[in-house]
N, C-alpha and C positions, 0 to 999 in steps of 0.2 A: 619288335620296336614299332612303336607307331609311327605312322605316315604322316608328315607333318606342312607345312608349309611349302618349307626350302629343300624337301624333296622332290615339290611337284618341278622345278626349273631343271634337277639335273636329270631325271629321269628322260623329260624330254627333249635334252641336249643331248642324251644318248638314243634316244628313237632318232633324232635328227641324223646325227654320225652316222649310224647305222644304213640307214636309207641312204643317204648320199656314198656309202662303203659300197653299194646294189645299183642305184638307178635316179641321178638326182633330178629325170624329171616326176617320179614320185613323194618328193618329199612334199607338196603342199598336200597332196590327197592323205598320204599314212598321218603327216603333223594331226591336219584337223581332226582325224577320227579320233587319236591317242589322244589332242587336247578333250575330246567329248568324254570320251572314255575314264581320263581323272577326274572330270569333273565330274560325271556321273557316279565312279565308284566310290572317292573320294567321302568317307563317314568315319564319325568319331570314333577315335579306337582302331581303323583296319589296320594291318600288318602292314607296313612298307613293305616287303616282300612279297606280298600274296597280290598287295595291289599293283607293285610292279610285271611281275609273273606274267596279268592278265594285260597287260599293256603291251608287254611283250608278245607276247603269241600272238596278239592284233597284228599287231606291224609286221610279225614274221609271215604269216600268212596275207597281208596284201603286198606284201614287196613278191613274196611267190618261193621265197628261197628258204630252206632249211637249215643253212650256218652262211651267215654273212659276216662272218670274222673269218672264215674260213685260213685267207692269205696271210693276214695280222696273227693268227693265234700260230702257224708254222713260224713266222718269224721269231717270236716271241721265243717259241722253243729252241730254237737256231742259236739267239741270243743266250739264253741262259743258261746252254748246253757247252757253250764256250766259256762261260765263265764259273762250269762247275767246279774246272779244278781248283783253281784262286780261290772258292768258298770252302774246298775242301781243306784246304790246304790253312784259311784262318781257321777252321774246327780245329784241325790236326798240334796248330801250333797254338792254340788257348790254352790258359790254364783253368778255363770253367766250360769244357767243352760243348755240355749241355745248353747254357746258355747263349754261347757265341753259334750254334745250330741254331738255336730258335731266334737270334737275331738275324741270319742267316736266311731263313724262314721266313721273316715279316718283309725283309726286303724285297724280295720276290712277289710280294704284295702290292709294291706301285706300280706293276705292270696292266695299270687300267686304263682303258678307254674311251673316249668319247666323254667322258666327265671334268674334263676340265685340267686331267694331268696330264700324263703323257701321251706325244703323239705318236710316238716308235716306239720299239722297243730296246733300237739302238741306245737311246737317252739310258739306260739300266746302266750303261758302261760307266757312264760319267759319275752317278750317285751310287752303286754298291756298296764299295768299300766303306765311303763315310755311312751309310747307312748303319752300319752291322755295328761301330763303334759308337752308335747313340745307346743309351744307354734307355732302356725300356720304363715308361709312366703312365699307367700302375704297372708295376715289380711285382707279382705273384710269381715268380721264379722258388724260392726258396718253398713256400705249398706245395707248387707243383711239381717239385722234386721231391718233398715226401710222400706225398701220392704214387708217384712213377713210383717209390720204394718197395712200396704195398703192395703194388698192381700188380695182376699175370696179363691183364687184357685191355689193349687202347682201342679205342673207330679212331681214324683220322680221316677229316673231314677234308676236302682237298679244292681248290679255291683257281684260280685263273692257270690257262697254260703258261708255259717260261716257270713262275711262277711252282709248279707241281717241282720241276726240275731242282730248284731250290729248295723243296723241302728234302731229298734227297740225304743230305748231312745227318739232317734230323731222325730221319725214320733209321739210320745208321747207329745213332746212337740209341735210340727206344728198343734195338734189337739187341745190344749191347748190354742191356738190363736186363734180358733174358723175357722180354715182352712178346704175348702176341698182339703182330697188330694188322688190325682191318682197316682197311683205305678204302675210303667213297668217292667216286668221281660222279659226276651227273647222267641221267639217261637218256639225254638228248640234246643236242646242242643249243648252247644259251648263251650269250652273249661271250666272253670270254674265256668261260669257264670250261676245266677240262673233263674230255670224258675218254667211254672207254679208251681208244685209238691214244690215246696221249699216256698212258699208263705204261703202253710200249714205248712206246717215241722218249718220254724220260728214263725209262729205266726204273721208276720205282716197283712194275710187276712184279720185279726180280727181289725186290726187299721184303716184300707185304706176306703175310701166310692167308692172305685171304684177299679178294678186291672184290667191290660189291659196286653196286652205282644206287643212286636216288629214284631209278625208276621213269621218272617223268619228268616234263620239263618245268621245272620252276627254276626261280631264284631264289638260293640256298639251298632250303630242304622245305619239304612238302609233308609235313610230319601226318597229315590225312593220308598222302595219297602213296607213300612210298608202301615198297616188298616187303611181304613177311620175313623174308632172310634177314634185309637191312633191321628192323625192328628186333628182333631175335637179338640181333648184334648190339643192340644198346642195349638190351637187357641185359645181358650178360657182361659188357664192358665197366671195369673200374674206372674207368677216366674218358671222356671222350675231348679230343682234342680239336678244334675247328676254327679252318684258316677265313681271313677275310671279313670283310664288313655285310657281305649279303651274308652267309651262316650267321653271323652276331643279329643281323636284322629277325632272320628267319627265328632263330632258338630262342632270341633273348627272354621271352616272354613263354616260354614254351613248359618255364617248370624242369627242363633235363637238367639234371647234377647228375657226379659232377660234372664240371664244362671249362675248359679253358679258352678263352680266345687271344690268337697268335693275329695282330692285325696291321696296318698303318691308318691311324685316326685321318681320314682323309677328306671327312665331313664336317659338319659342326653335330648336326643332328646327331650323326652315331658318336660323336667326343661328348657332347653335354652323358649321353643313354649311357656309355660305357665309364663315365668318369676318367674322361681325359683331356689331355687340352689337342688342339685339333694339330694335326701333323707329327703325330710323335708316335715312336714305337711302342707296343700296348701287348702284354701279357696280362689278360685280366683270366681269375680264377670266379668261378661262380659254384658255391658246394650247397 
């Protein structure tokens, strides 16, 4: 997806958080360089993701720390670790199990930060339930379960911690179809998002026949820079399945079918790119 205007404010509303999460008398030093930084990399066409990436690693490296969500992202799992069984428990009692998991799924999706949504992750308690019974726009469910039909092989692409924890249902039911499936977590800590150590911490290790990570640090995926393993695995994969609005950013334009994205339209940029209206649960398919 391209990097557009009303990217450049939240991006750096999460450099701000961030900084102030570390040391708030660095936030005017790390602001200024970040705001230099989008302006300078800022050209027609970049990836919002490639250009946030580099924004990031700036900051992470003047603030001096290497996961400064550190506290936030235990929390988050804390939270969503409590609320597994109540997710599990609407799978168990749906009559469309598939898709009450992958609503399930996108919920765990608002566990973002420093963007303008949530500040805890306690708030998760409050909005789940009604979450799970919006009902998903665009609806690619019914594709995406003839696919799943066909398939031996999924990647799942795996998106903020708490968050990992609630797809859990889901990857329960994808093994249920006699699937294999590869799970990617990130190879370095990035903003939110989970990596190896959180693979234990949820539980999902125990579901996956395989875990892989992206190798490097970016936001989303790094499709230059990541492992020949990881590569190998979308070769081989009938369907890959990828949580969140940074993987939509990172792949949109990347040409990978098929793709499904499990999201919460939480932007306006990524609701116009994905065709959706902005705060709505989004199952979009891309073959």
């Amino acid at each position: 997806m391209e990097f557009c205007a009303e990217c450049a404010p939240c991006l750096l509303r999460r450099v701000l958080f961030q900084t102030r999460l570390v040391d708030r008398a660095l936030e005017a030093q790390v602001m200024s360089a970040c705001v230099r930084l989008v302006a300078e990399g800022w050209s027609p066409g970049i990836n919002s993701a490639r250009l946030a990436t580099r924004v990031h690693r700036l900051s992470y490296d003047m603030m001096g720390v290497a996961d400064p969500y550190g506290d936030l992202k235990a929390e988050a799992n804390r939270v969503a670790l409590s609320l597994l069984p109540q997710a599990q428990e609407l799978v168990d009692l749906s009559e469309d199990r598939l898709k009450t998991a992958c609503l399930v799924a996108i919920a765990g999706n608002v566990m973002d930060f420093g963007v303008g949504g949530f500040e805890s992750p306690e708030e998760l308690r409050s909005t789940f339930e009604p979450l799970t019974t919006e009902e998903p726009e665009p609806n690619d469910l019914p594709r995406m379960r003839e696919l799943l039909s066909e398939a031996k092989e999924v990647v799942y692409l795996f998106d903020n911690c708490g968050e990992i924890v609630l797809d859990l249902p889901l990857l329960r039911e994808l093994k249920k179809l006699g699937l294999k499936v590869i799970g990617v977590v990130k190879g370095e800590p990035i903003i939110t998002d989970a990596t190896w150590e959180d693979l234990s911490i949820s539980g999902a290790d125990q579901l996956l026949d395989q875990c892989l990570t992206t190798g490097v640090f970016a936001i989303g995926l790094d499709l230059e820079a990541m492992p020949d393993e990881l590569e190998r695995a979308f070769d081989s994969a009938d369907l890959v399945i990828a949580k969140g609005m940074a993987n939509f950013e990172a792949l949109s334009d990347s040409g990978m079918r098929p793709i499904v994205h499990l999201l919460r339209s939480k932007c306006h940029p990524v609701s116009l790119a994905i065709g959706a209206r902005k705060d709505r649960n989004v199952i979009k398919l891309f073959e």
